[in-house]
N, C-alpha and C positions, 0 to 999 in steps of 0.2 A: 670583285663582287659585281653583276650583272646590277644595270639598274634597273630599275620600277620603272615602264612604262607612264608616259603621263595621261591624264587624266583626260579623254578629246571632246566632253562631255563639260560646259562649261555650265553655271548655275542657271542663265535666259533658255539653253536647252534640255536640260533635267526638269524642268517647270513647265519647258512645253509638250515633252514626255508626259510628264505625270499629268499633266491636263487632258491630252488626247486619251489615256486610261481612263480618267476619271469619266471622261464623255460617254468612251466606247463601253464603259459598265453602267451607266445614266443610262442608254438605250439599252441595255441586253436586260435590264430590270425593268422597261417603262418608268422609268424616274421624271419626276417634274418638279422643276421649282416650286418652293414653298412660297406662299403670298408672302406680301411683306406684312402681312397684319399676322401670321399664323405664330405661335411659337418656336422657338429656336430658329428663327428666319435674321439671321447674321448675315450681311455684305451677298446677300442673295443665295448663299451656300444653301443654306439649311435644304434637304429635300422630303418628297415624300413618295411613296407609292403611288400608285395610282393601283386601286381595286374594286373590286364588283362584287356587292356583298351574294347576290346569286350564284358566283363561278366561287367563291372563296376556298369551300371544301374540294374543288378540284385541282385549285392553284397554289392549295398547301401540301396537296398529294405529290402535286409536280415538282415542288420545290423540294419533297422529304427523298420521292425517288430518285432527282435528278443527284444528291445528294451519295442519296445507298450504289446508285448506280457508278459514281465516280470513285468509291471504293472498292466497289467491286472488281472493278476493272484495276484497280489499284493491287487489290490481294492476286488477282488473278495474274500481273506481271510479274510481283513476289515469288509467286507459287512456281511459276514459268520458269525462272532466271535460277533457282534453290533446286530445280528438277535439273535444268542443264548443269547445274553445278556439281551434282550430285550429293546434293545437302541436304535429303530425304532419303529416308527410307520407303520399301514399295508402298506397304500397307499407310506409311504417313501420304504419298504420292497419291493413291487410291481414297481415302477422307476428303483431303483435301480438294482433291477433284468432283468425286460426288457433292459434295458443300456445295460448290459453286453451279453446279451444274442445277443442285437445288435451289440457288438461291437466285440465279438464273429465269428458271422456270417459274419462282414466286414473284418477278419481279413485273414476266411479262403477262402474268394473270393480273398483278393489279394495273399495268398500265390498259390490259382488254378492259378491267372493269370498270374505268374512271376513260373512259374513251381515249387515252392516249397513245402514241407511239415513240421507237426508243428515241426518234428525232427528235419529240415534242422536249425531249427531256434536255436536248445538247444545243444548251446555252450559247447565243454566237455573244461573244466579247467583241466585235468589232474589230480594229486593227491584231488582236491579238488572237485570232483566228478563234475556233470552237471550244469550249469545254471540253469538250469529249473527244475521241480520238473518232475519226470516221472511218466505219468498216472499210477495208478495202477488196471485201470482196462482194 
């Protein structure tokens, strides 16, 4: 029996891992420490938003589409990989494409209409590069 590789990842380095995530999504949120007077302000952890009641309705928009948008792209890889498979049919191949193609087209009417663009939407996480996949073309 082949053995299990060991583990090169000891507990001081998994902690500093999960520390450097926890940072790199602190900045991709604008996250700030919570005071130490505020609620749930534990050994400094507790955090909070930081937001602007004037942008609010824009920065929930951004947050819903950046959302739709990451599934779309999601269904749209599904749909990609089921077509090269040949795990549709035409007419299912044909639905499924106009869908997206609609959904597509609804996505970048409300990003014109909330002034944003598809970048505004693609969250960088910091050491773990962007949300979203970047066009390459």
């Amino acid at each position: 029996m082949p053995e299990q590789p060991e583990e090169t990842a000891g507990p001081r380095t998994q902690a500093t891992s999960l520390q450097e995530v926890a940072q790199a999504a602190a900045h991709a949120f604008d996250l700030v420490p919570a005071g130490p007077d505020e609620p749930g302000a534990r050994n400094g952890l507790a955090q909070r938003l930081e937001t602007d009641p004037d942008t609010v309705e824009r920065d929930l928009i951004k947050l819903v589409l950046t959302i739709v948008e990451l599934l779309r792209q999601l269904m749209e890889r599904t749909a990609l990989h089921r077509v090269d498979v040949g795990d549709l049919r035409e007419e299912q191949e044909e639905r499924i494409g106009m869908t997206l193609m609609i959904l597509q087209d609804r996505m970048a009417e409300l990003c014109e209409r909330y002034d944003l663009t598809m970048e505004d939407l693609n969250l960088d996480l910091g050491p773990l590069g962007s949300l979203l996949p970047r066009d390459s073309g």
